[in-house]
C-alpha positions in Angstrom: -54.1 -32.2 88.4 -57.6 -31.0 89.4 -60.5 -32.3 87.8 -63.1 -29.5 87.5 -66.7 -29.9 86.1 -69.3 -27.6 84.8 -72.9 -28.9 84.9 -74.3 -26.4 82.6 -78.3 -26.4 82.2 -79.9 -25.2 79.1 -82.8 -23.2 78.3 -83.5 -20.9 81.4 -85.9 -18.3 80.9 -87.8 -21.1 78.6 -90.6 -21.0 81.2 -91.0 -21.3 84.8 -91.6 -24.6 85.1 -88.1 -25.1 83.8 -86.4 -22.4 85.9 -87.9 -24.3 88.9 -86.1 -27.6 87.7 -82.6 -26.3 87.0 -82.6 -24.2 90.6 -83.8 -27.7 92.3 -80.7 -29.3 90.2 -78.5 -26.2 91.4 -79.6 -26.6 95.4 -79.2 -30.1 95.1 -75.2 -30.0 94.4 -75.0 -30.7 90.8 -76.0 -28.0 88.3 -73.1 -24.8 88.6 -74.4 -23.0 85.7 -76.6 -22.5 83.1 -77.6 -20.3 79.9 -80.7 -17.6 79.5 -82.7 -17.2 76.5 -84.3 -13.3 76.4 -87.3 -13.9 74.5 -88.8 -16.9 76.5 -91.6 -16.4 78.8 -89.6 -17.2 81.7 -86.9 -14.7 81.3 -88.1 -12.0 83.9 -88.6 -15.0 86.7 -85.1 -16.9 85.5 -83.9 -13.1 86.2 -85.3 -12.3 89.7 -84.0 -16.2 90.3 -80.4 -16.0 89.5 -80.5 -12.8 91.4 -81.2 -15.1 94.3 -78.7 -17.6 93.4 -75.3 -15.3 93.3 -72.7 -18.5 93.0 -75.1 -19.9 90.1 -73.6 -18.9 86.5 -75.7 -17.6 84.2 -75.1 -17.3 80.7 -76.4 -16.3 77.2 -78.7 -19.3 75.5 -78.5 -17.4 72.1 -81.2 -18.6 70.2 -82.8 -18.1 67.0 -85.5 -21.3 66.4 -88.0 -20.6 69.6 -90.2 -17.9 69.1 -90.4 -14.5 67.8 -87.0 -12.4 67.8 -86.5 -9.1 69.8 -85.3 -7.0 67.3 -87.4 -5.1 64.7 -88.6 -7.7 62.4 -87.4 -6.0 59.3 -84.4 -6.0 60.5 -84.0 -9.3 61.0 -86.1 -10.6 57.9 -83.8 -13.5 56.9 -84.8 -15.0 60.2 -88.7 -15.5 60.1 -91.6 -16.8 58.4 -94.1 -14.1 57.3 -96.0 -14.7 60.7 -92.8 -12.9 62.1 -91.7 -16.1 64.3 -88.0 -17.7 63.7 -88.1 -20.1 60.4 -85.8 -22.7 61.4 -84.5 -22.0 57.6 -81.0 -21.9 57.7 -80.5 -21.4 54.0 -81.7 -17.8 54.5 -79.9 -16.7 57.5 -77.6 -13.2 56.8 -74.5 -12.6 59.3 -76.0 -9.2 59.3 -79.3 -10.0 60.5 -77.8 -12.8 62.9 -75.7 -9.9 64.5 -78.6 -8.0 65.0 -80.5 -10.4 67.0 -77.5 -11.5 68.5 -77.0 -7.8 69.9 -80.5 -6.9 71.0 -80.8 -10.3 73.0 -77.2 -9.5 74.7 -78.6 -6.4 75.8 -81.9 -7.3 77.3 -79.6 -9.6 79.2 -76.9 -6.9 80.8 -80.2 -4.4 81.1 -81.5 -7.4 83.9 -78.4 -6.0 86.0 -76.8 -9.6 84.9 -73.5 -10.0 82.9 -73.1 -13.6 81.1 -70.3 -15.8 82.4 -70.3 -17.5 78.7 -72.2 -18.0 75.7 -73.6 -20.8 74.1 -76.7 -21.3 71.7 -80.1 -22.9 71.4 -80.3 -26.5 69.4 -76.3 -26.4 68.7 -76.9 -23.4 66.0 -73.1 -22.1 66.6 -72.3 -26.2 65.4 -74.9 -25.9 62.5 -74.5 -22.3 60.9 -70.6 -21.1 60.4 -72.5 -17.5 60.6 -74.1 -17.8 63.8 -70.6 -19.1 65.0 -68.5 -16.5 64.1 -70.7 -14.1 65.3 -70.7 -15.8 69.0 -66.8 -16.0 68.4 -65.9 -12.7 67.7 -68.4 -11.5 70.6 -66.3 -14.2 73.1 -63.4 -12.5 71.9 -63.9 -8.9 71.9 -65.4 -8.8 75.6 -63.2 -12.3 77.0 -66.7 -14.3 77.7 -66.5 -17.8 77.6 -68.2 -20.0 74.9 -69.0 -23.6 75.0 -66.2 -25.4 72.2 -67.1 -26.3 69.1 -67.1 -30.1 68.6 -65.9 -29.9 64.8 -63.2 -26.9 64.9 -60.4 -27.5 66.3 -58.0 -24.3 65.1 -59.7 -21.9 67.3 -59.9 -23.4 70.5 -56.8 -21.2 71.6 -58.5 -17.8 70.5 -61.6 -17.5 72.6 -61.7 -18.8 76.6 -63.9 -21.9 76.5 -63.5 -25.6 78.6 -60.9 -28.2 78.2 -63.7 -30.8 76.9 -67.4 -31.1 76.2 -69.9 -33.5 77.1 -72.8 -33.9 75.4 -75.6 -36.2 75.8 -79.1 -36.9 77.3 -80.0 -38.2 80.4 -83.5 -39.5 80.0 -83.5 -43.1 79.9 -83.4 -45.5 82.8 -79.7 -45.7 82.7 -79.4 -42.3 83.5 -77.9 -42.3 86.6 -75.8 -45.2 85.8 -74.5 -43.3 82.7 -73.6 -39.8 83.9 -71.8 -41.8 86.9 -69.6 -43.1 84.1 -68.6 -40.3 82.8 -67.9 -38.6 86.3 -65.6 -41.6 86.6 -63.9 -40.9 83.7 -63.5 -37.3 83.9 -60.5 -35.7 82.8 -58.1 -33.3 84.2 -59.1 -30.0 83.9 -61.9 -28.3 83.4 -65.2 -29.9 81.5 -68.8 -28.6 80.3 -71.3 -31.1 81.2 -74.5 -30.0 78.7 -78.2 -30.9 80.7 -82.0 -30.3 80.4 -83.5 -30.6 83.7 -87.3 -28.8 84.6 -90.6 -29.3 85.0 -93.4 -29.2 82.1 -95.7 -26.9 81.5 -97.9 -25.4 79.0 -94.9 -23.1 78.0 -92.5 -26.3 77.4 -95.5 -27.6 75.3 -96.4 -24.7 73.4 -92.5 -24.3 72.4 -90.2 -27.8 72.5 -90.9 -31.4 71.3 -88.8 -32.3 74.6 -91.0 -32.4 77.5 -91.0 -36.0 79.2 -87.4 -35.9 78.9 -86.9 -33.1 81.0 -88.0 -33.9 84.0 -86.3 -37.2 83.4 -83.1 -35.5 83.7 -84.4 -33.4 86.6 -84.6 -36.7 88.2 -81.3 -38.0 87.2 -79.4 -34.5 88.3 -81.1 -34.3 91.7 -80.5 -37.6 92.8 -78.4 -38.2 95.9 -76.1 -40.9 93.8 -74.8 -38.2 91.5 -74.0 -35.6 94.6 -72.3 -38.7 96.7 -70.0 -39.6 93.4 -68.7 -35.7 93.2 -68.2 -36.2 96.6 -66.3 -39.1 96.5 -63.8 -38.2 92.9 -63.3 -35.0 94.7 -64.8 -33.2 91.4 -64.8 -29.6 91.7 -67.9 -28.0 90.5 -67.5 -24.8 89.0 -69.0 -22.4 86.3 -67.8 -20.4 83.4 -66.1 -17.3 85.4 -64.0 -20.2 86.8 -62.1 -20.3 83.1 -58.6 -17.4 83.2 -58.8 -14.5 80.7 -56.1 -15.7 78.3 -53.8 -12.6 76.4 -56.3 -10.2 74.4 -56.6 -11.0 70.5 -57.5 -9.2 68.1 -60.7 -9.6 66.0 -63.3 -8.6 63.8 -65.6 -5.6 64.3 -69.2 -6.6 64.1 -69.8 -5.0 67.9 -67.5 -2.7 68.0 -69.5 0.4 68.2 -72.9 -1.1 68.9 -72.1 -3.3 72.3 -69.1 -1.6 74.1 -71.0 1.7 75.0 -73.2 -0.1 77.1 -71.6 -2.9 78.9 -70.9 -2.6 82.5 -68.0 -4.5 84.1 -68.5 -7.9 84.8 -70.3 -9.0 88.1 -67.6 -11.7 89.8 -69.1 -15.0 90.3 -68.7 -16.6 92.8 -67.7 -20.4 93.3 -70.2 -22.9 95.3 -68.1 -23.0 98.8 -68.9 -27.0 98.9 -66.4 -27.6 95.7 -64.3 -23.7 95.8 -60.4 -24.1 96.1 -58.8 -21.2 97.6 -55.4 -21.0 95.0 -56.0 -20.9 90.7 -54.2 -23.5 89.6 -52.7 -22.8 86.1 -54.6 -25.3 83.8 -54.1 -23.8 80.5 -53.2 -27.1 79.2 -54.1 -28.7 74.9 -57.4 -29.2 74.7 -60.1 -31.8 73.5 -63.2 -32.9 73.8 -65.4 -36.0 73.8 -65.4 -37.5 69.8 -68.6 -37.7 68.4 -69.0 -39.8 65.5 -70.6 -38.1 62.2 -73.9 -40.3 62.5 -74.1 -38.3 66.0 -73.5 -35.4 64.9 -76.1 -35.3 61.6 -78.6 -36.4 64.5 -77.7 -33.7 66.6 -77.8 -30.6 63.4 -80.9 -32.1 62.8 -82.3 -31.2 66.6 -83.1 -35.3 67.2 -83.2 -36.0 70.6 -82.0 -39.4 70.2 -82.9 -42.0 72.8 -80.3 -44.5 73.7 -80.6 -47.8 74.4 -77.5 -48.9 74.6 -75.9 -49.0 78.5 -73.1 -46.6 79.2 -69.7 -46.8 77.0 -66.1 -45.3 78.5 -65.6 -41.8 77.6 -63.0 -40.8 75.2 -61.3 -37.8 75.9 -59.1 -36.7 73.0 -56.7 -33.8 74.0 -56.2 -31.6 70.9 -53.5 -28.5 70.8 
């Protein structure tokens, strides 16, 4: 069976500094996709460059901890301080107000003449808040996008079109190289999301993320020539999101029903980069899993911790779940 990856960059449209890194990553042979956020200051130059890039997925970087939201602020109250910029706060978050935010961000992003290939969210919140997750399933759902898995629920992974596994980790210590080479090595059959933060830093990055360093760390380790010779050499096929088959159409719950339908456009077909494309679909519908984290990882990563490892690279276990 075919081993297909997805080396999915996150945070587009942070700034341009970033949008430079994860187009570098993408013309360099390893990043296939990666996820927008609409309220950054780099949206409108992620936009014109993923105009550019046709075979590059784009998807939605929902996010609700950077910056000020786009919706009318007292509609979306439960979600910021009274300087009107995201809280962080958790505890106060409303599904309705989530929804609303979660709407208005999905449109800027089809009014820039783009169409996601999948959703996914900023610092994990679909892992961290059950509301924030439900709404993001039930919008996978109702319009068959793609949404990166979640680690922890297993029950649902047959409902919504998603990958085969997850990875996630950081790249930004010296065995960087070393240790995404190990998990290329041990990639699974089928298809796999590969979570990175390349880019540049600039006074955007600095105004906004605790990250900076880091970043163009991994821009390092995801443009270097090993990482393109060792896809080369397992014969992994590097795809993104519109790679994943539309499954048989669900029903579920109505949150945006009315509100989104109206004014969604047919998807835009993505293309496949013609260095890793296969001409036939393979059916590859097979049980599902994904990397097992351990709960001291996972506390870390609710918490938004970028943790720094030390420790050199450890086999990846895959754990196929039905």
């Amino acid at each position: 069976m075919t081993k297909y990856l997805i080396i999915n960059a996150d945070d587009f449209g942070l700034s341009q500094s970033i949008n430079q890194g994860i187009i570098e990553a993408y013309h360099a042979g390893t990043v296939s996709s990666t996820t927008l956020m609409c309220n950054m200051p780099g949206f409108h130059d992620a936009v014109t460059l993923a105009k550019k890039t046709p075979s590059l997925g784009v998807g939605l970087h929902f996010n609700l901890t950077y910056g000020k939201p786009l919706a009318n602020q007292q509609k979306v109250s439960s979600l910021v301080n009274p300087k009107g910029v995201f809280s962080k706060d958790r505890s106060k978050w409303t599904e309705a107000h989530i929804i609303t935010e979660l709407e208005v961000q999905f449109k800027r992003f089809i009014a820039s003449g783009l169409y996601p290939t999948h959703l996914d969210s900023h610092h994990h919140i679909h892992i961290d808040s059950e509301l924030v997750y439900r709404a993001l399933k039930d919008l996978s759902i109702r319009l068959q996008i793609p949404m990166r898995l979640h680690p922890l629920i297993i029950e649902d992974r047959q409902i919504f079109r998603s990958s085969d596994y997850l990875i996630l980790d950081t790249y930004d210590t010296d065995d960087g190289v070393d240790r995404l080479i190990g998990y290329l090595d041990h990639l699974p059959d089928g298809i796999t999301e590969l979570m990175c933060h390349p880019g540049y830093v600039d006074d955007d990055v600095r105004a906004y993320s605790v990250w900076t360093d880091g970043r163009a760390k991994e821009l390092h380790v995801f443009t270097n020539q090993r990482i393109v010779e060792k896809l080369s050499e397992l014969d992994i096929q590097l795809v993104n999101f519109g790679f994943i088959p539309e499954p048989e159409k669900p029903e579920c719950s109505e949150p945006f029903e009315q509100t989104l339908v109206e004014v969604i456009p047919q998807p835009i077909p993505q293309s496949i980069p013609k260095r890793k494309t296969k001409k036939k679909m393979v059916n590859r519908r097979k049980k599902r899993g994904i990397r097992v984290l351990n709960k001291v990882k996972v506390m870390k990563l609710k918490k938004k911790i970028i943790l720094k490892k030390k420790k050199r690279y450890t086999k990846l276990s895959s754990k196929k779940v039905s």
